[in-house]
C-alpha angles and dihedrals in degrees: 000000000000116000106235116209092210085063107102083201093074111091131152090331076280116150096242130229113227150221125148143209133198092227118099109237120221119262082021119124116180112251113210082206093052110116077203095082118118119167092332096309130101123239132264101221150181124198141191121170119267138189125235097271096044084047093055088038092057096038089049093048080046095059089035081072097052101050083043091065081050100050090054096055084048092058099270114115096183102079114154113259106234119240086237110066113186133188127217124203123197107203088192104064098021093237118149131197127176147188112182108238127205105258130034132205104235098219100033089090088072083069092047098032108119123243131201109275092037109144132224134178088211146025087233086056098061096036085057086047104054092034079062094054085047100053087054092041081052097241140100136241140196133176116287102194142303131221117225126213121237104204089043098041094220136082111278090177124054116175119186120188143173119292094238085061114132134359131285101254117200120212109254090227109055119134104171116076121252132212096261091233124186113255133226099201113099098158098264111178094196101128149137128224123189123186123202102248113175096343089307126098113230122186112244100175131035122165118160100184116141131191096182130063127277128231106236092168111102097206088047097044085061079072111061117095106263101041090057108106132162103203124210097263094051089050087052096051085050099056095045095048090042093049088060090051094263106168108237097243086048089050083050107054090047090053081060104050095054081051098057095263139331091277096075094046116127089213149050133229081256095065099050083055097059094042085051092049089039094056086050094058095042087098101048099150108358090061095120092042083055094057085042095050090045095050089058089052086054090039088063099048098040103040078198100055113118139202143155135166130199114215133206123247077260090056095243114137123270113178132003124191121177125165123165136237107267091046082057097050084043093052090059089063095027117027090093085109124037134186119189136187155161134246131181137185083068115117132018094252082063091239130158126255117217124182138174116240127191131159124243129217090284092056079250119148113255135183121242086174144308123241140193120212123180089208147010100241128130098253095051086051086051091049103049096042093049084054088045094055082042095048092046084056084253104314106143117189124257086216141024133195123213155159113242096270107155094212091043083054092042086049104049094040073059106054098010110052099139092054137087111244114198132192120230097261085201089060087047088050096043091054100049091057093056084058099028095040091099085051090045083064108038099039111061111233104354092126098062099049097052091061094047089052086053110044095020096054103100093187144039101242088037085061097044083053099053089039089064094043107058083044103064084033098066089025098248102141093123095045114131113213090032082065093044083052097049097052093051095046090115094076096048125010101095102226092078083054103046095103101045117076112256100158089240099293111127097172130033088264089138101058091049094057088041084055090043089055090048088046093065093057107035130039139175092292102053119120116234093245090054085041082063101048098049093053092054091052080043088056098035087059097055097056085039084068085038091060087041087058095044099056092049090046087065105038100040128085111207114210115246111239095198143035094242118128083218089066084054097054094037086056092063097043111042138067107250090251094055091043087054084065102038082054102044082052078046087065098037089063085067090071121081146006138299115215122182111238088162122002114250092352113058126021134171110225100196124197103198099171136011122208091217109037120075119218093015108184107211114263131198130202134189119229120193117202137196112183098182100049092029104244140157140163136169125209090235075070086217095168102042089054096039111023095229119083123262129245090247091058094042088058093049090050096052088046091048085044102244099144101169133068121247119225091226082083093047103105114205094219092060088051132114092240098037096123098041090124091048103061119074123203097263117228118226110231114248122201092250085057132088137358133351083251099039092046091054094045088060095045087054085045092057095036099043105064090057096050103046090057094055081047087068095037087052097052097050088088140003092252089063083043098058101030085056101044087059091047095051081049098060093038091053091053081046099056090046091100100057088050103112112196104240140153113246118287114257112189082225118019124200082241090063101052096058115167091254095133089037103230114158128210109276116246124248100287125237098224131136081258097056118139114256112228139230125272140197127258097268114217105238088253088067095049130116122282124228113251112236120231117259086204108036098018096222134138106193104060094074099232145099138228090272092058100022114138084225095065096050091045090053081039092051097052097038087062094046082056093054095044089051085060113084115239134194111228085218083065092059100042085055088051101044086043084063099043086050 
């Protein structure tokens, strides 16, 4: 292509950067071989040079915006915004609409300035109009004020002015110190006031005086005020990107780099951070109607979903369980055993998450439903377990792990009677450090015998023993939570579980990874319908991971580690996860010796010694054996807690040679198709399917790959630039007729959750987990005084008389002075006989 020196569009030999107008310019022919044209106007440019990669880069942003406009009309609102922005002005029916570009021509805003007469349809019109004067003169307006009519009800009169108009006034009466902040307002009378004449507004007033400096800086002009826009595209980005726990400045950086930098941004973080606060307030109020809402929505597309509230005698809302199909199908193969738990700093009503956890066939976490309780009381628990046994078409657990909360263990003895409820033996432990940990310290070895008493002890009587034993040992017949923890052994010392199936949890581990996980997406300030959302991303995920292991179940081949033919049979029953056990017992049954108590009916099996484990004391176990039926059992009771055979059990069998293993001990829930009913045929989503949003996500998805792909063939030279920048051109007029004039798609809107059951938002709770909240900068002469000992009487040690020095030392030598003292055992076994 010839350059023409009558094309305003040659300059320097620079690419040029473009915008158009529909207007001819002076001294400007159309040239049929300007790659200017636009709809029979030259361009409007401004140029830099460029080199050949930043050439192909711009001209390929260039054509991103176009096929951006497409993909919109297609159903995509996330088109690129282009790194040229350029701005088109219809004289004839004074619409304006404007993108700010990069350079600016500083006398081009004289052929755009208003004058008065100038005519406008709408008051938006002429806003758009003079913020677009403004942007070119460099400052920033807002609306000064209107005048309402009083025979015609409606403003008549609309000034907008500069946003330095006017002073900062300070109220006469004001007491309590302000920040001294800098000001904006120097009295600047520039301004622009339009009247309603005849249905048209016509501009009466038009001053563009300044005595303040004007911005002539195009980067720093995308700061002011008024030229700050988040368009709908970027808020969509936002709340997509928001909605997946993406931190605002991170949002941020990643809207600039699909603009070219940071630098050509029409928006600051700020701004993401109000769009993001302002998202989180879009359901006051309606907050509860939303979720509901929400839950139908999931109850039409899953026939299985459940849900049900329980509403005060205010109609706020109580208690809310929801749980979807597919957990109520997996708790019918694995709600045998049940944790359950409760989380707080969730939601912004401060109120505590509960859900159900199991454990599938890969010893993988898995949801039998989440809950919302506005308290802990006995009859929320009630509540909430009787919904859960409705919800799992009557399938109550067999057992049940949780903390010591006394309403959880009212609760459960209610509408659980027939279960074992267990105690998490980590939160009894825990505890007893905090009020043994002075006795962990002074009695030599006392901590870790208490451990072994409790997890070596294979049998009740053994424990009770042992118990004793260590008592009247270290002397700790009086203490006081030795003695709390004694009473209530039988909800968490595992001795008294052994024989019940527990899956091998002995604490409520799982729940709390299952509450760490909800804590990364959700906080205190999360609304109840984004609390939604997050868990069923939460719960996606997991049989996501299910999916995952099962497929590698399947494909993959493990390598057998020994010659037994039980390795063999265990490898096409059970899930990889599960095998990896059943082989490291395999290698277990290699330690210790079998000794023949009754042939063919009792054996020892004696581990003298472990190669891992450092001070092993030397452990028997009795193994009973039946050749002809094929059973076994070990008084460590290995299978009946776990499900898988011990190591103990494993060495008998193979003395006794049995060398296969009997499906007897093949538990279904370790199995390969254990969860065969729990899997439905999934349907694939078709564009005629769904939702208005989802069937236009699909379409994108379809549409994007091919496009993209034309997008890097059209930016390797300036003729594929141009050939496809006319095509887009007549495809865009093409698709004009499918557009269909619509607000932006909300996934809720505040239409739909509409107040129709009438469920009102719940108060702030009053649990243990409530929010603190915030609370003003105190004088010193408000502040907290120092308690004063009731021992000691002093102020300054910062202690009281429960943990006053004074007292431990009296304490210390009160007990030398006991253990001075000679005692009979036979005293303390009469004394710890009447404590017990």
């Amino acid at each position: 292509m010839e350059i023409d020196e009558n094309c305003s569009c040659q300059l320097s030999g620079g690419s040029a950067r473009i915008w158009t107008d529909r207007q001819n310019q002076t001294g400007a022919e159309n040239d049929q071989n300007c790659f200017c044209q636009d709809s029979g106007g030259p361009a409007r440019i401004w140029t830099d040079p460029l080199e050949t990669d930043e050439q192909a880069d711009l001209e390929a942003s260039f054509l991103s915006r176009k096929s951006g406009q497409l993909w919109k009309l297609l159903g995509w609102r996330l088109g690129r915004a282009p790194i040229c922005e350029y701005m088109m002005v219809n004289e004839d029916e004074n619409n304006i609409r404007q993108e700010h570009p990069d350079g600016i021509d500083p006398h081009e805003h004289l052929a755009c300035a208003p004058f008065v007469g100038k005519e406008f349809m709408t008051v938006d019109d002429a806003k758009r109009f003079y913020n677009m004067f403004a942007y070119r003169r460099g400052f920033s307006i807002r609306k000064g004020g209107h005048y309402i009519s009083s025979k015609k009800e409606e403003a008549t009169m609309i000034r907008f002015v500069c946003s330095s108009e006017g002073f900062v006034q300070k109220p006469d009466n004001q007491t309590t110190p302000q920040k001294d902040k800098p000001h904006t307002r120097t009295g600047c009378k520039a301004r622009l006031k339009i009247r309603l004449q005849d249905g048209i507004w016509k501009v009466s007033v038009f001053e563009d005086d300044h005595n303040h400096p004007l911005i002539t800086s195009p980067s720093k002009k995308r700061g002011l005020r008024s030229h700050r826009e988040l368009g709908p595209q970027d808020r969509q980005y936002i709340r997509d990107m928001h909605a997946q726990n993406i931190e605002p400045a991170k949002i941020h950086h990643f809207l600039g780099a699909r603009h070219g930098g940071t630098k050509n941004l029409k928006f600051k973080k700020k701004d993401v951070s109000n769009q993001i606060a302002a998202e989180n307030r879009r359901f006051v109020g309606m907050d509860v109607e939303a979720t509901l809402v929400y839950f139908q929505k999931k109850k039409e597309e899953d026939s299985e979903f459940y849900y049900d509230v329980e509403v005060d005698e205010e109609g706020h809302l109580k208690n809310i369980f929801w749980v979807d199909g597919r957990a109520r199908r997996a708790c019918q193969e694995f709600g045998d055993v049940v944790t359950f738990d409760t989380t707080y700093q969730t939601n912004r009503y401060c109120m505590p998450l509960a859900p159900f956890i199991g454990v599938n066939h890969h010893r993988q976490n898995i949801y039998f439903g989440l809950a919302m309780l506005r308290s802990e009381a006995k009859v929320s628990f009630v509540w909430l377990f009787q919904t859960w046994v409705k919800a799992m078409y009557g399938k109550k657990p067999n057992t049940i792990i949780t903390d010591q909360c006394p309403s959880m263990r009212i609760a459960i003895k209610e509408v659980f009677p027939d279960a074992v409820h267990r105690c998490c033996q980590w939160h009894v432990m825990r505890k007893a450090s905090d009020h043994l940990g002075a006795l962990y310290n002074l009695k030599e070895g006392f901590e870790d015998e208490l451990k072994r008493v409790i997890n070596c002890s294979m049998t009740v009587p053994e424990f009770e023993e042992s118990w004793r034993n260590m008592l009247v040992k270290h002397g700790l017949m009086k203490n006081r939570h030795l003695k709390n923890m004694y009473e209530s052994r039988s909800e968490w010392v595992p001795a008294y579980f052994r024989h019940v199936f527990c899956a091998n949890m002995s604490t409520s581990q799982r729940s709390e990874s299952a509450n760490a996980s909800l804590k990364i997406w959700t906080n205190n300030h999360s609304s109840m319908y984004q609390l939604a959302l997050h868990c069923e991303k939460i719960v996606e995920d997991v049989w996501a991971i299910e999916s995952d292991l099962d497929i590698a179940t399947m494909k993959k081949v493990p390598k057998l580690s020994t010659l037994y033919l039980m390795e063999k049979d265990a490898y096409q029953v059970y899930t990889s996860k599960i095998m990896g056990i059943f082989k490291d017992n395999l290698k277990l049954s290699q330690l210790g010796e079998v000794n023949e108590v009754e042939k063919d009916i009792l054996y020892e099996v004696t581990i003298k010694e472990h190669p891992t484990i450092e001070n092993w004391i030397p452990i028997t176990y009795m193994v009973k054996v039946d050749k002809s039926e094929e059973l076994v059992s070990c008084s460590c009771k290995g299978y009946e807690f776990y499900g898988i055979l011990c190591s103990h059990a494993i060495k008998v069998m193979h003395h006794v040679h049995m060398f296969h293993l009997p499906k007897r001990y093949i538990m279904k829930r370790w199995c390969k198709d254990a969860n065969e009913t729990v899997k439905r045929t999934h349907v694939e989503r078709s564009m005629d399917f769904g939702s208005t949003q989802e069937q236009a996500t699909i379409r994108v998805a379809t549409l994007k790959p091919r496009l993209m792909r034309i997008l890097d063939i059209a930016s390797i030279s300036s003729d594929a630039f141009i050939q496809f920048q006319g095509l887009l051109d007549m495809v865009e007029q093409q698709m004009q007729g499918h557009v269909v004039v619509a607000s932006e798609q909300e996934p809720i809107t505040c239409e739909d959750a509409t107040p129709s059951n009438g469920v009102l938002d719940p108060p702030i709770s009053q649990c243990k987990g409530k929010r603190k909240q915030p609370q003003r900068l105190k004088p010193p002469s408000e502040a907290k005084k120092p308690r004063k000992c009731g021992i000691c009487g002093s102020k300054k040690g910062g202690h009281n008389a429960r943990t006053c020095p004074l007292k431990k030392m009296k304490g210390k030598s009160m007990e030398d002075e006991q253990d001075s003292e000679p005692e009979d055992e036979e005293e303390y076994v009469e004394e710890y006989e009447d404590l017990t």
